[in-house]
FIFI-653572 format. One record per residue (C-alpha): chain; y, x, z. Coordinates in steps of 0.001 Angstrom, whole numbers, plus 500000, padded with zeros to 6 digits. Each point is the difference from the previous one (the first is absolute). Layout:
% residues N
+--------+--------+--------+--------+
! cadena !      Y !      X !      Z !
+--------+--------+--------+--------+
!      A !      Y !      X !      Z !
...
+--------+--------+--------+--------+
% end
This chain:
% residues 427
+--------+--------+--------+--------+
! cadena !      Y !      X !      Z !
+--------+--------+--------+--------+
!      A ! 500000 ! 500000 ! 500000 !
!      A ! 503559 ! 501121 ! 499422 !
!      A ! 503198 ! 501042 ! 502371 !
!      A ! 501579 ! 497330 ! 497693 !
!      A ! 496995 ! 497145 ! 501092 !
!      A ! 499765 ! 500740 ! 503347 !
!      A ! 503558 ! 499549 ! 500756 !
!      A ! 500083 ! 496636 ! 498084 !
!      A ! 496498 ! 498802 ! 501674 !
!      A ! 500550 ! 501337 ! 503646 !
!      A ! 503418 ! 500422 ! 501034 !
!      A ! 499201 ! 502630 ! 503026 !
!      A ! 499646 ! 502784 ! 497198 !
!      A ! 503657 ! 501717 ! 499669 !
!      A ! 501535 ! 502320 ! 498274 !
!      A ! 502190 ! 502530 ! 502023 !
!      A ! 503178 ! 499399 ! 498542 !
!      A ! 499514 ! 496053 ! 500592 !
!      A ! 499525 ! 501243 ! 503799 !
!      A ! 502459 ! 501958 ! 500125 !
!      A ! 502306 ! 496936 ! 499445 !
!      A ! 497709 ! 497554 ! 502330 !
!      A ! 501193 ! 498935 ! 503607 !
!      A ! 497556 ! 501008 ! 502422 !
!      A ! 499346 ! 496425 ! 501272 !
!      A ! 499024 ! 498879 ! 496837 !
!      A ! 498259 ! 502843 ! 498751 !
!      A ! 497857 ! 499572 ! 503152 !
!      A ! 499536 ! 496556 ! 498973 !
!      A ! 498877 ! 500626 ! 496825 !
!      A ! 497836 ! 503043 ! 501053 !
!      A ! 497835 ! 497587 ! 502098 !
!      A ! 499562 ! 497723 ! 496941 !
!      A ! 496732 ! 499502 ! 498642 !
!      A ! 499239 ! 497765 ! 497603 !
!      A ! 501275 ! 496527 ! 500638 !
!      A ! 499037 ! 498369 ! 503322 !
!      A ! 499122 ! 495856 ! 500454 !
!      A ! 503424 ! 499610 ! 501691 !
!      A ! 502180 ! 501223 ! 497501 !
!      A ! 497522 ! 498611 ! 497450 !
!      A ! 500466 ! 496493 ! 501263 !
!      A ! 504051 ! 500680 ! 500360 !
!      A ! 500208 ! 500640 ! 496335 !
!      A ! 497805 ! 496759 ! 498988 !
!      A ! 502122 ! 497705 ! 502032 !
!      A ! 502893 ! 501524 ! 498659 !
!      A ! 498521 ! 499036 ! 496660 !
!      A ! 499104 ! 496636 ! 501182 !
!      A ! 503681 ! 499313 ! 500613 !
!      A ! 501254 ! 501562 ! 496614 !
!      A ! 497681 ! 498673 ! 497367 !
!      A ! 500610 ! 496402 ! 501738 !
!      A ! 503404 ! 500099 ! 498584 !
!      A ! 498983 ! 499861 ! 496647 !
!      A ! 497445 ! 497228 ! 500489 !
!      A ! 501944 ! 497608 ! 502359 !
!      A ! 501178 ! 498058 ! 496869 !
!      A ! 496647 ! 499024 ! 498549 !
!      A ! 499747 ! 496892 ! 502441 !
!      A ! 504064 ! 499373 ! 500117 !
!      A ! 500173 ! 499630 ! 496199 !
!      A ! 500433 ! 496112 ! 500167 !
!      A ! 502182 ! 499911 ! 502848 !
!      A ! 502709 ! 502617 ! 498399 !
!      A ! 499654 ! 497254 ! 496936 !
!      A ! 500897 ! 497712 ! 502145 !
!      A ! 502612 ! 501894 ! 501874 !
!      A ! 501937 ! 501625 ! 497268 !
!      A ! 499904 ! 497577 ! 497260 !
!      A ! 496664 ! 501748 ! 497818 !
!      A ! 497890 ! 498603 ! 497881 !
!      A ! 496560 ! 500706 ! 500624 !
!      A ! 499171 ! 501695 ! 496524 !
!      A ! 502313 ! 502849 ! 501408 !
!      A ! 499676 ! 500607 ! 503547 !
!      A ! 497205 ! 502157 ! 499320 !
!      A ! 502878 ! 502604 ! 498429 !
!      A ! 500290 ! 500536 ! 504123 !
!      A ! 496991 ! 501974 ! 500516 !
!      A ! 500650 ! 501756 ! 496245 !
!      A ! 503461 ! 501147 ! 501302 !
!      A ! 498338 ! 501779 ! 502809 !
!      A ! 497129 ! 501254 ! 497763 !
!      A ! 502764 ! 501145 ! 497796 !
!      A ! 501810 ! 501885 ! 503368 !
!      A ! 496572 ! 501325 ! 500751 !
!      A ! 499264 ! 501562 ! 496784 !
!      A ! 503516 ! 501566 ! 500348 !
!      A ! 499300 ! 501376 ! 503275 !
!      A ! 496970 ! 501370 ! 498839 !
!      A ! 501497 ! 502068 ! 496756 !
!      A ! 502816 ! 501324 ! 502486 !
!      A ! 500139 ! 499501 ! 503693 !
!      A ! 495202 ! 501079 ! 500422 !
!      A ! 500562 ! 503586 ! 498017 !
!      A ! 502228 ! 500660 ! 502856 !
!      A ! 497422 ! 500435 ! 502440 !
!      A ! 498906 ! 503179 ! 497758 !
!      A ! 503695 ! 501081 ! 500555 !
!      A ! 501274 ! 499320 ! 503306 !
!      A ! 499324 ! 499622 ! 503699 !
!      A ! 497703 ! 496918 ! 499928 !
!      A ! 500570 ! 499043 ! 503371 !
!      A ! 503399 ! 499758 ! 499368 !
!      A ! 499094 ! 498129 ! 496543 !
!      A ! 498145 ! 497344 ! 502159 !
!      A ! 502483 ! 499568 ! 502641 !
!      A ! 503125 ! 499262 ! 497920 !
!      A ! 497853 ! 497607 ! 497889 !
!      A ! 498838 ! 498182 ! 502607 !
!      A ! 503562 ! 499332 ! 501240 !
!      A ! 501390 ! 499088 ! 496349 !
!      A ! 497277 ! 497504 ! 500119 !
!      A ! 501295 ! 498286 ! 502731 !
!      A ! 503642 ! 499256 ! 498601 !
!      A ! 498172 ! 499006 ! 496601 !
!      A ! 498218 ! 497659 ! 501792 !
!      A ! 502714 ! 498568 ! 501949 !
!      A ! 502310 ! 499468 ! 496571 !
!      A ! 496861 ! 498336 ! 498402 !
!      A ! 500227 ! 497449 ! 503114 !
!      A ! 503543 ! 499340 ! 499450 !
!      A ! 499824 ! 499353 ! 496625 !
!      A ! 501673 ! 496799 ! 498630 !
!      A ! 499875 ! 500636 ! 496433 !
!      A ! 496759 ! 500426 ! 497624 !
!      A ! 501305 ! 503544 ! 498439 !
!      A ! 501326 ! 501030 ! 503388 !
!      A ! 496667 ! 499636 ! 501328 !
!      A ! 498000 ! 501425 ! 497227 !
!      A ! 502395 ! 503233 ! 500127 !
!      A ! 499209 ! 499912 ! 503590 !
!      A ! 496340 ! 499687 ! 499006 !
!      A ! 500089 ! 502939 ! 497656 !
!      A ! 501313 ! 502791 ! 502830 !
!      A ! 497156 ! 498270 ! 502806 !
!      A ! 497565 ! 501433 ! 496844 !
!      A ! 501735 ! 503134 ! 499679 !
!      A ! 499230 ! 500657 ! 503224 !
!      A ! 497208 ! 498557 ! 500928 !
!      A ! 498133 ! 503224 ! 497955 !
!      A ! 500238 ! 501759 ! 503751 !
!      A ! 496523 ! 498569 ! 500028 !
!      A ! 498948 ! 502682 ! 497421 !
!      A ! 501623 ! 502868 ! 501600 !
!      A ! 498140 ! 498741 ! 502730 !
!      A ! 496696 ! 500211 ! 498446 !
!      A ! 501054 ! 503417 ! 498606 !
!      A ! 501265 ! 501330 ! 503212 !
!      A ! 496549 ! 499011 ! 501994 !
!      A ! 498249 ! 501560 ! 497178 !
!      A ! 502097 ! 503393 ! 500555 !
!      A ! 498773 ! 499995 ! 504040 !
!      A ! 496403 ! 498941 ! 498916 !
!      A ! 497684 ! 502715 ! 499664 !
!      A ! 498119 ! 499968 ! 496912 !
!      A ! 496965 ! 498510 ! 501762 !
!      A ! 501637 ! 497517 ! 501301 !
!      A ! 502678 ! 498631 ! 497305 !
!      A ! 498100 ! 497571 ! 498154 !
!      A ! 499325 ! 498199 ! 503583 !
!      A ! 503553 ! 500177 ! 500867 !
!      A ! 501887 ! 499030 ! 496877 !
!      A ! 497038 ! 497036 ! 500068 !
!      A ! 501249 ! 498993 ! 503796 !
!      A ! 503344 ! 500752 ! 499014 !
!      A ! 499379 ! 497111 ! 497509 !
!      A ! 498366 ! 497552 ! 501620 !
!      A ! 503018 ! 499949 ! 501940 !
!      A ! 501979 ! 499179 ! 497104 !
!      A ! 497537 ! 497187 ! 499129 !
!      A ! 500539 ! 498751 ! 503108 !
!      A ! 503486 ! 499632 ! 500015 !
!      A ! 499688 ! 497919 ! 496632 !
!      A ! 497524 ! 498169 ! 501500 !
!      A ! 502385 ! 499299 ! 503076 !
!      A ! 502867 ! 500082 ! 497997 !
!      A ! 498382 ! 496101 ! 498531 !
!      A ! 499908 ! 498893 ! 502689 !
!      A ! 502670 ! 500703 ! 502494 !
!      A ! 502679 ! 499238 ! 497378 !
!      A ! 498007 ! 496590 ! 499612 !
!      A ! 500764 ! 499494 ! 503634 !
!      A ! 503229 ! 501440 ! 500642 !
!      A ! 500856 ! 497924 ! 496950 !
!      A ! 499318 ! 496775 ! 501285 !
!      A ! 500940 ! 500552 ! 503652 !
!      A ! 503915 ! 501788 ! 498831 !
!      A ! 500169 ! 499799 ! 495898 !
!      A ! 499351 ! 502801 ! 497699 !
!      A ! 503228 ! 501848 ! 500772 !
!      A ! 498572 ! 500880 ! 503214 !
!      A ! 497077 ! 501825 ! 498861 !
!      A ! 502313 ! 502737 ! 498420 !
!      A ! 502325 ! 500056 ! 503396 !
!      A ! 496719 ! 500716 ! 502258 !
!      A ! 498496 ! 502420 ! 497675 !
!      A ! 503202 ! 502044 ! 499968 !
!      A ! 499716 ! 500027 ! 503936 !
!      A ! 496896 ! 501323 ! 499528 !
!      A ! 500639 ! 502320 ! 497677 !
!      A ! 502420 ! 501427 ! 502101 !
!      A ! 497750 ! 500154 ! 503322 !
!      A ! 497239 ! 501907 ! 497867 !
!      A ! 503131 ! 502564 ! 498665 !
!      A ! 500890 ! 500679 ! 503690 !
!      A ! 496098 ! 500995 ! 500717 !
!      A ! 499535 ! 501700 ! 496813 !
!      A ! 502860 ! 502699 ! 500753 !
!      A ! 498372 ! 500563 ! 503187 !
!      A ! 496370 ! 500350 ! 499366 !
!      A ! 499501 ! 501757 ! 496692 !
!      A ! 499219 ! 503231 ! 499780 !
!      A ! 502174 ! 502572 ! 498804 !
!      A ! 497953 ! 501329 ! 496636 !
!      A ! 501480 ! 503260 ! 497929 !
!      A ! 502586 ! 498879 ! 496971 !
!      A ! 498228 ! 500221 ! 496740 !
!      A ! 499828 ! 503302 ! 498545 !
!      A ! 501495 ! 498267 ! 495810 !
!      A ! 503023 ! 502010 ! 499209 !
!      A ! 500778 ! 497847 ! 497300 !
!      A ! 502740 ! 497572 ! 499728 !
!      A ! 499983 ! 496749 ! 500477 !
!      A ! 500104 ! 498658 ! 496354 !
!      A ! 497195 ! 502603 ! 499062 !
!      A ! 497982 ! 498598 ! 503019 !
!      A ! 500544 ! 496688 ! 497879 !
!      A ! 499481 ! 501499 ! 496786 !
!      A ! 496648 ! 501285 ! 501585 !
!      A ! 499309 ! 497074 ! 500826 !
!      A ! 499690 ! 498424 ! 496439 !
!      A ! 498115 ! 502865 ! 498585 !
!      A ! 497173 ! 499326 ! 502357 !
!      A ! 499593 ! 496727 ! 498109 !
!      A ! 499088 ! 502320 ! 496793 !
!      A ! 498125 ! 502679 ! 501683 !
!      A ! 497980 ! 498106 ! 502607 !
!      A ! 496878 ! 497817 ! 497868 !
!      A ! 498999 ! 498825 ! 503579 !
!      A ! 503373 ! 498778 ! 501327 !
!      A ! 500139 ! 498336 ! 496497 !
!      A ! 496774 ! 498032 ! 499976 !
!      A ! 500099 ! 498675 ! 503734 !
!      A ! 503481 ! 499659 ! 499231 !
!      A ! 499023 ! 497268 ! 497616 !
!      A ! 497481 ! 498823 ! 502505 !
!      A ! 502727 ! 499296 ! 502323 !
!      A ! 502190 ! 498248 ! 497635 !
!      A ! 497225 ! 497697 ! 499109 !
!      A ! 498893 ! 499070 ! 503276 !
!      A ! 503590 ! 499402 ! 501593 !
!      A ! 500711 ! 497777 ! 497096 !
!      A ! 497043 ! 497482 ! 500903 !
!      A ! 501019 ! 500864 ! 504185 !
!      A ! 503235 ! 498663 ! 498956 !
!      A ! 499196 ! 497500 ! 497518 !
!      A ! 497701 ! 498168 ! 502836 !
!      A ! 502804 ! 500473 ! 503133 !
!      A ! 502897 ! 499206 ! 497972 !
!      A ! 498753 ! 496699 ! 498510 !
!      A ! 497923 ! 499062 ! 502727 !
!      A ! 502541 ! 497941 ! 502186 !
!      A ! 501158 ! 497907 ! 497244 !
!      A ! 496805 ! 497831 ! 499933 !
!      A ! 499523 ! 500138 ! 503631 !
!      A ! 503099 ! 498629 ! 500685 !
!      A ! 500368 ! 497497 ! 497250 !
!      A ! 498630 ! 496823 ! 500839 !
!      A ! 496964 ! 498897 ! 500587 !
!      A ! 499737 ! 503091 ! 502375 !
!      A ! 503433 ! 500583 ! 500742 !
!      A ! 499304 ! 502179 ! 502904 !
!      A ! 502222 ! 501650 ! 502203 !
!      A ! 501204 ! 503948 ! 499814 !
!      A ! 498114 ! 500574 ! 503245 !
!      A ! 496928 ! 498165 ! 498318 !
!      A ! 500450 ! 502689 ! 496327 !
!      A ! 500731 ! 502801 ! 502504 !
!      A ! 496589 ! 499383 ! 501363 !
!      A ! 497895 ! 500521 ! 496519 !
!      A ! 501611 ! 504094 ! 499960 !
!      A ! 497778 ! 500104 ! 503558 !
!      A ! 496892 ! 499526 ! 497413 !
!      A ! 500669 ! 503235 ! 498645 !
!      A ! 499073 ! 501645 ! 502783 !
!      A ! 497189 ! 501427 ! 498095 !
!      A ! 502269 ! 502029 ! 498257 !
!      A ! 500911 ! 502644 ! 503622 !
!      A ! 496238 ! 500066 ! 500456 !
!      A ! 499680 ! 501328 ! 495962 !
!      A ! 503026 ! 502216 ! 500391 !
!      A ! 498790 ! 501744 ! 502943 !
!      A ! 495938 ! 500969 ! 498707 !
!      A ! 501230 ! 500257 ! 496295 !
!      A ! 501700 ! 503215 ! 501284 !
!      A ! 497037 ! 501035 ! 501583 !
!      A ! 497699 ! 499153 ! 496863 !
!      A ! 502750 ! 502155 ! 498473 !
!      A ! 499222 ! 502760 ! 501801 !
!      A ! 496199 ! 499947 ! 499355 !
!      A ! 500761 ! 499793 ! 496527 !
!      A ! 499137 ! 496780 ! 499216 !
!      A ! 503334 ! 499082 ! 498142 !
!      A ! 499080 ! 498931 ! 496726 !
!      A ! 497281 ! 497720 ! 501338 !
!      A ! 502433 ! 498057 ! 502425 !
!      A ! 502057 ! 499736 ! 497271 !
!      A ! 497997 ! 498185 ! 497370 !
!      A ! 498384 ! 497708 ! 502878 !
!      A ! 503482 ! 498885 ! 501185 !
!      A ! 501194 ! 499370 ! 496401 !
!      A ! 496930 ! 497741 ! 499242 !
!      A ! 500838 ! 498669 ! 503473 !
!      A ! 503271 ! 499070 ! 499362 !
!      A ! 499617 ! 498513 ! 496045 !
!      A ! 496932 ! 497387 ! 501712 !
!      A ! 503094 ! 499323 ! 503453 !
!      A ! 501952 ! 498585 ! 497257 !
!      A ! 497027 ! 496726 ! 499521 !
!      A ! 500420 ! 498319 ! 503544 !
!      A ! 503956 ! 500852 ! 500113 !
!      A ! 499863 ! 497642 ! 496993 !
!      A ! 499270 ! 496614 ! 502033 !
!      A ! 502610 ! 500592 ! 502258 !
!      A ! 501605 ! 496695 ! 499351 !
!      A ! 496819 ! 498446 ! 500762 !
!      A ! 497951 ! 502230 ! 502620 !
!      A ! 501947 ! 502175 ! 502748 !
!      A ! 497113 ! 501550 ! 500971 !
!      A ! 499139 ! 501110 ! 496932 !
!      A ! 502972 ! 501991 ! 499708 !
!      A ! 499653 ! 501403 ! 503301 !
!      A ! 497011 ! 501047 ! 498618 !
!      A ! 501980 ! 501380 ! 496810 !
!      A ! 502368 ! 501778 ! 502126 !
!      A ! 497856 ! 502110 ! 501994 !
!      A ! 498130 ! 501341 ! 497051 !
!      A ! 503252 ! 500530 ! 498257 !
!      A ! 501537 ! 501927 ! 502804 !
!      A ! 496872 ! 501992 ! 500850 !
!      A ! 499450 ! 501312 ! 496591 !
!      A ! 504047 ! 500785 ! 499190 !
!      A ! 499818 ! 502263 ! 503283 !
!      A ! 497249 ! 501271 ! 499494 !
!      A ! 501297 ! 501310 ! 496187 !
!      A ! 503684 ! 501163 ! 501536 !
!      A ! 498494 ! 502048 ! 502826 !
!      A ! 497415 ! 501501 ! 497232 !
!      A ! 502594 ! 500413 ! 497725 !
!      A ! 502680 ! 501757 ! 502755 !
!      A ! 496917 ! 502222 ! 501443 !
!      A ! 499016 ! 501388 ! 496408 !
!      A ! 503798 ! 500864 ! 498968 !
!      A ! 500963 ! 501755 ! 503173 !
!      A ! 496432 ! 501922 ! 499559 !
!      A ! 501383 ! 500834 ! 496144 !
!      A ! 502937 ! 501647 ! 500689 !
!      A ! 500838 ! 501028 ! 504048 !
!      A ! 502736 ! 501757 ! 499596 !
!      A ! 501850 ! 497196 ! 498412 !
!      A ! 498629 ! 497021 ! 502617 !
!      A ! 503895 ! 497893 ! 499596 !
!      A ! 500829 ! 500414 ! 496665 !
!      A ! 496252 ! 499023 ! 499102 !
!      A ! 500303 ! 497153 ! 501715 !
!      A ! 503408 ! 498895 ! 499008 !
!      A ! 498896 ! 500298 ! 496589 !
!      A ! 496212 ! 497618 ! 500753 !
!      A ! 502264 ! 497491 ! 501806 !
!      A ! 502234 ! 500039 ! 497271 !
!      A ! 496948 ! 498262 ! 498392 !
!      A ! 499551 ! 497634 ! 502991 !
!      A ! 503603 ! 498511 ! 499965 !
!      A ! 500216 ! 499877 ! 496087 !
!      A ! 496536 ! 497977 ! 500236 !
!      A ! 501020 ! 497601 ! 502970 !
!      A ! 503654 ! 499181 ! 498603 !
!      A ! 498586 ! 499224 ! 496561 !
!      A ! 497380 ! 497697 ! 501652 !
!      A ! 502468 ! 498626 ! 502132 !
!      A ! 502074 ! 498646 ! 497011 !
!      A ! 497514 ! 499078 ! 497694 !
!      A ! 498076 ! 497407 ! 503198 !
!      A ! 502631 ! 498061 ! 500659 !
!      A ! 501077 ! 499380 ! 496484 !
!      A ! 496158 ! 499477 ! 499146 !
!      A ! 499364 ! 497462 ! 503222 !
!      A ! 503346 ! 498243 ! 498670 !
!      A ! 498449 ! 499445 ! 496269 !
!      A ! 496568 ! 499620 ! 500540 !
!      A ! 499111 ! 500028 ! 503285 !
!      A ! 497424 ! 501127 ! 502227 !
!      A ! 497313 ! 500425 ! 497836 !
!      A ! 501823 ! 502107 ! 497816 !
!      A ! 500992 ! 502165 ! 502726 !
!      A ! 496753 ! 500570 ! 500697 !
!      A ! 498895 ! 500828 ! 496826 !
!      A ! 502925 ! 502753 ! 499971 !
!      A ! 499005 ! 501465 ! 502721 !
!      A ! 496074 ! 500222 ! 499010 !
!      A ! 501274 ! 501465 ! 496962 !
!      A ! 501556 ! 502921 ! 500975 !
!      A ! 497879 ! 500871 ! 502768 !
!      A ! 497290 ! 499818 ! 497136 !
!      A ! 502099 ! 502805 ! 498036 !
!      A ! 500263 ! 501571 ! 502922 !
!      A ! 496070 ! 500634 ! 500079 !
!      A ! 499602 ! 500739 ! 496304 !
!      A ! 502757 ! 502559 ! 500729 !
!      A ! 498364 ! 501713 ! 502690 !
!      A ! 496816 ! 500251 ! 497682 !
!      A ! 501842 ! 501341 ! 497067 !
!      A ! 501405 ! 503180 ! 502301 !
!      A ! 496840 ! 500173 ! 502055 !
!      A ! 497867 ! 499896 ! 496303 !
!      A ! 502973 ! 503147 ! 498523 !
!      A ! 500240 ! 502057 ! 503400 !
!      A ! 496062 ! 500327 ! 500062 !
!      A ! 499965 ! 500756 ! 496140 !
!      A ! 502663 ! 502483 ! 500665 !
!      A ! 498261 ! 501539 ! 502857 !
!      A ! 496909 ! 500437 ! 497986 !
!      A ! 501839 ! 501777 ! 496907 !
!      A ! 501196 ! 502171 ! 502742 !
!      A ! 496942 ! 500866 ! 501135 !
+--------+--------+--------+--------+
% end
């Protein structure tokens, strides 16, 4: 292994000139680091909890901001888009900073930008006011993926696919959660009030966050920032694996956010019309998905990647059969939505385990550019299920969302069927 890996896999290796300019309280912090401990591990997923539940809080608010700000429901899906749309963003240029700059500081000052994003997205009273509010909460709600790459850089190599996988199930969970308690907030105090209590919280977690993480050596790029960026975009070219489950992750957002998007416009439409609380409940299904995320890292690890993934895409194209009696059968989308969730977790921690193993000494900027995939895929789906639901309906939804998780599987094929015939010519 390198200098250059060890210091980006196990922060207690230094150079001497980085300790020459390290305090001694926190270079005795860092020098009794070793690897990441549970503590810290669970610190990092509930920060990720709270942050990826700011992109998904809309999903079961969608007919109430109709309501509230004059929408019709063919467009309030643009909601989640806009913060797909500030997500991607954040991914091209806020993630490549963690290969740049002091990522605890990174975190910290995200995690309190967060918090007045949220609070202006409360407070809006005007549809473009609220989706420019929208688009910064998705800027910065990428902290999550500085995150993941930050508890991959304290992991030791044995132990990062487990991490990153517990790391995730944490941000399952706060989708999951995220359903839910803006279902009930909602109903109890209106949909403004889910953004003013998340910015509390975002600002509670901030306060911990400054005091708890360790201090890890600045990255050792000397490159500026807009060649960190430029970087960036060239691993799109030069990396075939960050390219193919790149796709993968477009694919399989798109039917994740084709079926969450779309899904509270029947439910709440007579004859169900159920309550926010009631739709909040259905994301609690999903559970499956933190149990996938957290043993599809380990699977990783044994080298059992490709197999997970073609199981979980066959897994997800059959989900898509009960989802489509939802109008008629609740359980049967229950049903749906567990094997949905399970096998898109089960792909992302894959995917996310396989790229960082690709290229180490580029853990953000790899992961900026596969989530760049991930938002592209979920805003698209966003957009195209509520217009869908609003011209044909349920069924058609449905049948979108089979569809692409079926390309989704023939993809995976095709690269699994051209990697192996590479390997061979290689051999």
């Amino acid at each position: 292994m390198t200098a250059d890996t060890d210091l980006v896999t196990n922060p207690s290796v230094r150079q001497p000139s980085e300790l020459a300019h390290t305090g001694t309280g926190e270079r005795s912090r860092s020098d009794r680091h070793s690897g990441l401990s549970p503590t810290l591990t669970l610190l990092l997923s509930v920060t990720c909890a709270l942050a990826v539940a700011n992109v998904y809080f809309a999903q079961p608010l969608l007919d109430s901001m109709a309501h509230s700000l004059g929408v019709a429901s063919s467009m309030i899906g643009v909601v989640v888009t806009a913060t797909q749309v500030g997500y991607a963003l954040g991914l091209l240029f806020i993630v490549p900073l963690g290969d740049l700059l002091n990522r605890k500081r990174l975190i910290v000052i995200q995690v309190l930008l967060s918090a007045i994003a949220l609070a202006a997205a409360g407070a809006s009273q005007q549809w473009l006011a609220l989706l420019g509010a929208m688009i910064v909460v998705g800027l910065l709600a990428v902290v999550v993926q500085v995150l993941v790459a930050y508890a991959a850089m304290l992991a030791t190599p044995s132990q990062r696919g487990q991490a990153v996988g517990t790391v995730i199930s944490g941000i399952v969970l706060g989708i999951l959660l995220a359903r839910f308690t803006a279902g009930l907030i909602a109903d109890i105090a209106g949909w403004r009030a889910v953004y003013f209590v998340s910015s509390g919280l975002m600002l509670t977690i901030a306060a911990v966050l400054c005091k708890v993480l360790p201090f890890t050596p600045p990255p050792r790029h000397k490159d500026t920032y807009l060649v960190l960026i430029g970087s960036l975009f060239k691993l799109f070219i030069t990396e075939p694996t960050l390219r193919a489950r790149g796709l993968l992750a477009l694919l399989i957002f798109a039917a994740f956010s084709v079926l969450w998007t779309s899904m509270v416009l029947p439910l709440s439409a007579p004859p169900l019309s159920l309550s926010h609380t009631a739709i909040g409940m259905f994301g609690l299904a999903g559970v499956a998905g933190a149990l996938a995320a957290r043993r599809a890292g380990r699977w990783a690890d044994q080298g059992l990647g490709q197999r997970v993934t073609g199981l979980s895409l066959g897994l997800l194209t059959l989900s898509w059969l009960p989802i489509t009696f939802a109008e008629t059968s609740l359980v049967a989308l229950v049903c749906g939505v567990i094997v949905l969730d399970f096998a898109v977790q089960a792909i992302h921690v894959t995917n996310q385990s396989i790229i960082f193993a690709a290229r180490p000494d580029a853990q953000s900027r790899m992961v900026g550019a596969y989530m760049c995939f991930y938002s592209v895929g979920s805003a698209l789906g966003a957009a195209a299920a509520t217009q869908v639901y609003a011209l044909w309906g349920w069924m058609a939804v449905s049948l979108l969302g089979a569809l692409i998780s079926a390309s989704a599987l023939v993809l995976w094929f095709l690269t699994l069927h051209l990697s192996t015939s590479r390997q061979e010519r290689s051999a």
